[in-house]
Each structure stands twice: as C-alpha cells, then as structure tokens.
TILO-193169 format. One line per 8 residues: number of its first residue (from 1); their letters; for each residue x, y, z of N, C-alpha, C. Coordinates in steps of 0.1 Angstrom, whole numbers. Layout:
// residues N
NUM) A) X,Y,Z,X,Y,Z,X,Y,Z; ...
This chain:
// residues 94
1) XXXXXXXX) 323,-92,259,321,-79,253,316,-81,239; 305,-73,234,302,-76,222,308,-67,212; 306,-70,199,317,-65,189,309,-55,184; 319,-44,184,310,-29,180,312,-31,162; 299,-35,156,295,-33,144,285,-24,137; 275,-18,151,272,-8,142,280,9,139; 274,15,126,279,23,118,274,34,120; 279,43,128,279,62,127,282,64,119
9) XXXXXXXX) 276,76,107,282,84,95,285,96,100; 292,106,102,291,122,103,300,126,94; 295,143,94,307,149,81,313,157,91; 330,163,91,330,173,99,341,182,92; 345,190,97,352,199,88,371,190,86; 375,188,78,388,181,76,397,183,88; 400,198,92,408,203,99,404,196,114; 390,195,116,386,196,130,388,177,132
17) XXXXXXXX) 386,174,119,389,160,124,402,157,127; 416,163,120,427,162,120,433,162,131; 429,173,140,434,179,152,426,172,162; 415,164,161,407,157,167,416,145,166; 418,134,158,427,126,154,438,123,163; 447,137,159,459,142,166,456,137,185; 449,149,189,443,146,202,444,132,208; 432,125,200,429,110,208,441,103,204
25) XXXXXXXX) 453,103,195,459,95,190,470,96,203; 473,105,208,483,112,223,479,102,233; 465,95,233,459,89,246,462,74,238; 464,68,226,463,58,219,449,57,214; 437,62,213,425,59,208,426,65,190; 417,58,187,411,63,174,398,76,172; 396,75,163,384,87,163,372,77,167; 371,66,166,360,54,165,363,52,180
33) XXXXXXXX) 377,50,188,373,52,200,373,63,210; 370,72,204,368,84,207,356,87,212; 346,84,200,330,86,195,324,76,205; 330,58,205,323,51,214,326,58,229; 333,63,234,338,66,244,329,78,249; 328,84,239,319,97,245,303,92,242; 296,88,233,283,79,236,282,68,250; 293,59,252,290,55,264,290,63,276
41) XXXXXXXX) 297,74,277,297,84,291,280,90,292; 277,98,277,265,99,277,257,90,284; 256,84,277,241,69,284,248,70,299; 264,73,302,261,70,317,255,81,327; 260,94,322,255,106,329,239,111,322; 235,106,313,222,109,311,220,124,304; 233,126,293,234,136,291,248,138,280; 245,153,275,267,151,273,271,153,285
49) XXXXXXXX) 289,148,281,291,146,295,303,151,292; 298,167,292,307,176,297,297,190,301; 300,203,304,294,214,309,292,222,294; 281,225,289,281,236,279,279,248,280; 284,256,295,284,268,294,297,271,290; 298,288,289,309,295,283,323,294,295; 333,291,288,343,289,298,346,303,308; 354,302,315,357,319,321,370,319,312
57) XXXXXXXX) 373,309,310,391,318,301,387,315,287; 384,324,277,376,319,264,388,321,255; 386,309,247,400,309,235,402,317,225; 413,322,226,410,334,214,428,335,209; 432,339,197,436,338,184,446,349,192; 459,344,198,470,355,203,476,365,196; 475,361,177,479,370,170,466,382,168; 455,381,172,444,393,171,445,400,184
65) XXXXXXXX) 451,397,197,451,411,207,463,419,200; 460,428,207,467,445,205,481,444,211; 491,448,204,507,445,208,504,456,223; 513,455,237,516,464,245,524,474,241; 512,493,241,525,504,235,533,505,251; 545,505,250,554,506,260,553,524,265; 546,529,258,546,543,264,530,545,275; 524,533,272,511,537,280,515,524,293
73) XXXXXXXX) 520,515,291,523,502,297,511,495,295; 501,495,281,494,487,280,489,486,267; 478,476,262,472,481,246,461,492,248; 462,495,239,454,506,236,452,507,223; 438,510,226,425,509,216,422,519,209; 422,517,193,423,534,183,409,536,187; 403,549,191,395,559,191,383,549,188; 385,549,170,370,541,165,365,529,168
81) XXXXXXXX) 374,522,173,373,508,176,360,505,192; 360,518,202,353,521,207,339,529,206; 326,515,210,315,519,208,307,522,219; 305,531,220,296,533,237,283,525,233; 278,518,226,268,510,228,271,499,234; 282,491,231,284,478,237,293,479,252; 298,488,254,304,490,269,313,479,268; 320,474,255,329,464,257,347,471,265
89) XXXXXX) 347,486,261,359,489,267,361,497,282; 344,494,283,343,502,298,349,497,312; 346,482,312,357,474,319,368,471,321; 376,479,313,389,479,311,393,490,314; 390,499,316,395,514,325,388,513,342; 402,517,345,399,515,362,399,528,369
C-alpha cells in the first residue's frame, strides 16, 4: 500500500467540520479518512457516490413546525401565512 502524502486543503464551516468529526469518529475514521474514503468510492463509481436528488423525508428544524391546537386536532396556519400563489397549503386540506 502506498503512503498517502499527498495534501487536500479545504475550508469548511467550523460547526460542519465538528459534527463531521463527531460522525466518522463513531466508525473510528478521521476526517483524512473520511475524505480518502469518499475520493476512492468516487474513482470507483465514476462519480459521487451518493444520489443528489432531494430526499422524500427533507430535514427540517422540529422547533419551526406549528405546535398541535388540540381544538382543531391539528396545526393550523394564521390566515397570513397563506399565499394562494405558492399552493404550499393546498395540499394539506383534504
């Protein structure tokens, strides 16, 4: 096996490396074998090597949905927050 000496520079946000860190450190890897790990998959699949479309369950921030009002048995959306241009609340009434 030859000895990995060459040098990647990247900058990334502190937090994202931390929690990145965290992650591979759970498997025993470093961030260095992290990076080799995902460059070698690449060259193997001829690509990244993962899917870049949008997931179907998309991650979102549990303190920003709308508490359930127990008198409707559901959240509910103040008046203004609904814009008939984007049809984002249309889907949600049945």
């Amino acid at each position: 096996m030859a000895s990995r000496t060459a040098e990647i520079k990247a900058y990334v946000l502190p937090d994202v490396k931390a929690e990145a860190s965290e992650v591979y450190s759970h498997w025993g890897m470093s961030l260095s074998d992290a990076i080799n790990a995902f460059l070698v998959k690449s060259i193997d699949v001829g690509g990244l090597p993962f899917d870049m479309r949008r997931s179907e369950k998309p991650r979102y921030d549990p303190s920003s949905v709308l508490p359930v009002d127990p008198r409707w048995g559901s959240s509910v959306a103040p008046a203004d927050m609904d814009d008939d241009e984007d049809d984002v609340y249309a889907g949600l009434v049945h």
